[in-house]
N, C-alpha and C positions, 0 to 999 in steps of 0.2 A: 678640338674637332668634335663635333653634334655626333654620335654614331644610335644617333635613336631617333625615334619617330617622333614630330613634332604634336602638341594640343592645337588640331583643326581651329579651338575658339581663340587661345589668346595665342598659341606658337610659341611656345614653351617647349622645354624636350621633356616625355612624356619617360614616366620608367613604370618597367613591369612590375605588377604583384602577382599573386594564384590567382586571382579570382578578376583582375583589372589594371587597367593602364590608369595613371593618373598623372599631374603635373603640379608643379609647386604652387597656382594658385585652385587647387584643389577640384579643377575640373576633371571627370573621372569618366571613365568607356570601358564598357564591362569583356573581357572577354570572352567568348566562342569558346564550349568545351574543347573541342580542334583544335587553338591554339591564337588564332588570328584575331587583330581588332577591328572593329567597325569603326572607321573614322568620317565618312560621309555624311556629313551633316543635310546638305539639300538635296533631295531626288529628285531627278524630272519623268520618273516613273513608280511604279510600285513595286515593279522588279529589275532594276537597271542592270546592263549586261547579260552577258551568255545567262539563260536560263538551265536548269536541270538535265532538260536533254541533250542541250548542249555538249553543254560538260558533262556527260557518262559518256557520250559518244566520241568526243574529241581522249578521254581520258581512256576507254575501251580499245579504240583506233590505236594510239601512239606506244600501247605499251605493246603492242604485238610488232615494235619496228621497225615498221614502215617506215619511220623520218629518221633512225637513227643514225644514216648518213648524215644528214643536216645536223644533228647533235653532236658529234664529234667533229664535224668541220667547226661549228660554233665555237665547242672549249677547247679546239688547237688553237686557235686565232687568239682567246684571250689568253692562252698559256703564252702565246708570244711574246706577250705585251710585258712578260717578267716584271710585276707588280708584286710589292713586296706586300702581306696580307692587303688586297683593296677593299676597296668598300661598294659594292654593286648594288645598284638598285635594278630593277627588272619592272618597268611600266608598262604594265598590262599583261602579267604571267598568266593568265589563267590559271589551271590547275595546277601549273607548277611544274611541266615536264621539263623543259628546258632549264628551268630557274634549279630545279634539284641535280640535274646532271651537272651542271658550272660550279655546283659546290661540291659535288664529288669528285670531279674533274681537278679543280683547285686542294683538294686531300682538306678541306673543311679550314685552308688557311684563307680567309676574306671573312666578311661581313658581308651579309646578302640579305636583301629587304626585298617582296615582292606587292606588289600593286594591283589589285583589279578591282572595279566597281563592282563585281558579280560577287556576291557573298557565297554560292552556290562553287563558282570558281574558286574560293579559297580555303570553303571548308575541304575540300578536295585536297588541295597543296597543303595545308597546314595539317592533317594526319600524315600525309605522306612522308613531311620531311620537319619536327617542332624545330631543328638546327636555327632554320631561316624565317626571319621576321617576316611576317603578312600582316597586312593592311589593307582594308576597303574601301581605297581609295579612289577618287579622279585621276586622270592623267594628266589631267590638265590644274590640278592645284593640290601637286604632290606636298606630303606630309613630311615634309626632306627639308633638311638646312641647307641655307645657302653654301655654295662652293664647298660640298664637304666629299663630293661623288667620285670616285674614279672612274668608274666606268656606269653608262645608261645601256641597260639592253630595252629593245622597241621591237621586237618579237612580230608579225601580225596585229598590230596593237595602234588603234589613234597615235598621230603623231603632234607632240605641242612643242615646238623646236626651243619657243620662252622658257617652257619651267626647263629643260633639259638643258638648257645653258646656265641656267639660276643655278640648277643643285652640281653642276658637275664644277670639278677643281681648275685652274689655267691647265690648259694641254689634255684634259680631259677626253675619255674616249665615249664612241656612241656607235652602239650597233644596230644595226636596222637589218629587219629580214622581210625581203615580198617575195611574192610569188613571180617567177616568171612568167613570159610572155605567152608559154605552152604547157603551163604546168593543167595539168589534169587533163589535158585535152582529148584523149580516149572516151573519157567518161562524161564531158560533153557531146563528144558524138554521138554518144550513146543514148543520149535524151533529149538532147537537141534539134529542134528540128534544122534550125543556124545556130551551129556553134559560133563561138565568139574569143579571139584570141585579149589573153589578159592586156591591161595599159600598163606600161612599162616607164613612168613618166620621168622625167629629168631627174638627176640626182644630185643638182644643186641645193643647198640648203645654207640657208641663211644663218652666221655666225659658226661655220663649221665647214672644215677643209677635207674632202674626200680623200682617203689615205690608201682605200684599196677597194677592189669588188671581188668577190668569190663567187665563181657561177657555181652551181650545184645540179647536176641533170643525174637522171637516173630514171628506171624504170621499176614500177613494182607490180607485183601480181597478186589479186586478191583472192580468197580462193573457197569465198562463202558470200552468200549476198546478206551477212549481218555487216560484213566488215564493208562492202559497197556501201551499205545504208548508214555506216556510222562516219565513214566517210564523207558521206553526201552532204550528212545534219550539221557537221561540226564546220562545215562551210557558207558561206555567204549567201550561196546559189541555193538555199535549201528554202530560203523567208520568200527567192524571187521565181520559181519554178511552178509552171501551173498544173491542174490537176493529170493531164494528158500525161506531161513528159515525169511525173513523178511516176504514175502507172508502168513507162519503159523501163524506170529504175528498176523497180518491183520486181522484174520481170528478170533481171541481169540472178545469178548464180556464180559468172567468175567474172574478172575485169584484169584486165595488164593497162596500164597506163604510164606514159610520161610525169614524172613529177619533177619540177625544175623550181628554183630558187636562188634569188641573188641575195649572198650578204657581204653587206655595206660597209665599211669600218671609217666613220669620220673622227676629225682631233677638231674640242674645239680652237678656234681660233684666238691666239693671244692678244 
């Protein structure tokens, strides 16, 4: 079994050195003081994924918190699964909050590889935690061997249901987290002139049998308008919001709001 990240050029299993990753026919990717590799060969931008703001604001927001219900619902569900050391990939960690709780949670017994195109995202995750292999990758042409995965976590994160059936083992697990149908909804009304309830779409998925849903509702209270505004940025709603109802934001000092979230647990299909 591959327990290392593949050579993006020929697909090799890549092994660490200090200073770089490299693979037996001698293709080499240097590593990130941080700890993480650059394995993204093609951009279709110059900064692909979460930018800077992004990530301090999503990384500022979660450690005051606020989701660590959803975090501990997370690593109850995989302690379930009584996996003896696995090997977890996490496609599309970002900074890694989720991705370092599952390995403390598991007491550092698994193998844990994380994934994001945002180099900004990973330099973040890879100080946080060196334990856990990072990689800046696609989601969509993960740097993972075939059938070696036990478990995919899909976080907030593009979904590519292909590579997540390629890398994971027969009976393989796959977790998926959205947002529900009224998550944030407060703070939509709050800036909205029409708020808009989230799409909540089928949870069919193709090569994978739905095993369970965990609703997750809760309310939190924010109680600065940094943590409103770090909130706001580290969201979708931040690149679609026009100058008016960002000015309402500005304006907020406390917010209580609904936060709701469904996670997903599929097996793939034998």
């Amino acid at each position: 079994m591959i327990k290392s990240f593949l050579c993006p050029v020929c697909g090799q299993p890549l092994q660490a050195g200090k200073t770089s990753f490299f693979c037996s026919k001698n293709h080499q990717f240097d590593r990130a003081k941080s700890g993480y590799v650059n394995l993204l060969l093609h951009k279709h931008s110059n900064v692909p994924g979460d930018n800077k703001l992004m990530v301090s604001s999503r990384k500022q927001f979660l450690q005051k918190g606020y989701y660590q219900i959803l975090a501990d619902k997370l690593c109850e569900e995989i302690q379930n699964i009584s996996l003896i050391h696995p090997m977890i990939v996490d496609a599309g960690c970002g900074e890694g909050y989720y991705t370092n709780q599952v390995y403390q949670a598991l007491q550092q017994q698994a193998d844990i590889f994380g994934i994001d195109i945002s180099k900004f995202a990973l330099n973040a995750a890879a100080k946080k935690n060196p334990q856990i292999h990072y990689a800046v990758a696609s989601v969509f042409h993960l740097p993972i061997a075939d059938h070696c995965c036990d478990i995919v976590l899909n976080l907030f994160a593009p979904y590519c249901g292909e590579e997540f059936q390629r890398i994971l083992k027969p009976n393989g697990y796959l977790f998926l987290i959205i947002p529900g149908r009224e998550h944030l909804w407060e703070l939509k009304q709050a800036i909205y002139d029409t708020p808009y309830f989230n799409e909540v779409k089928d949870y069919t998925l193709e090569g994978f049998q739905l095993q369970k849903i965990v609703k997750i509702n809760d309310t939190i209270f924010l109680n600065c308008a940094e943590d409103i505004q770090n909130l706001f940025t580290m969201t979708p709603y931040y690149y679609k919001t026009s100058v008016e109802s960002t000015k309402r934001l500005q304006q907020l000092h406390t917010l209580e709001t609904k936060i709701q979230f469904e996670l997903l647990i599929y097996q793939l299909k034998s």
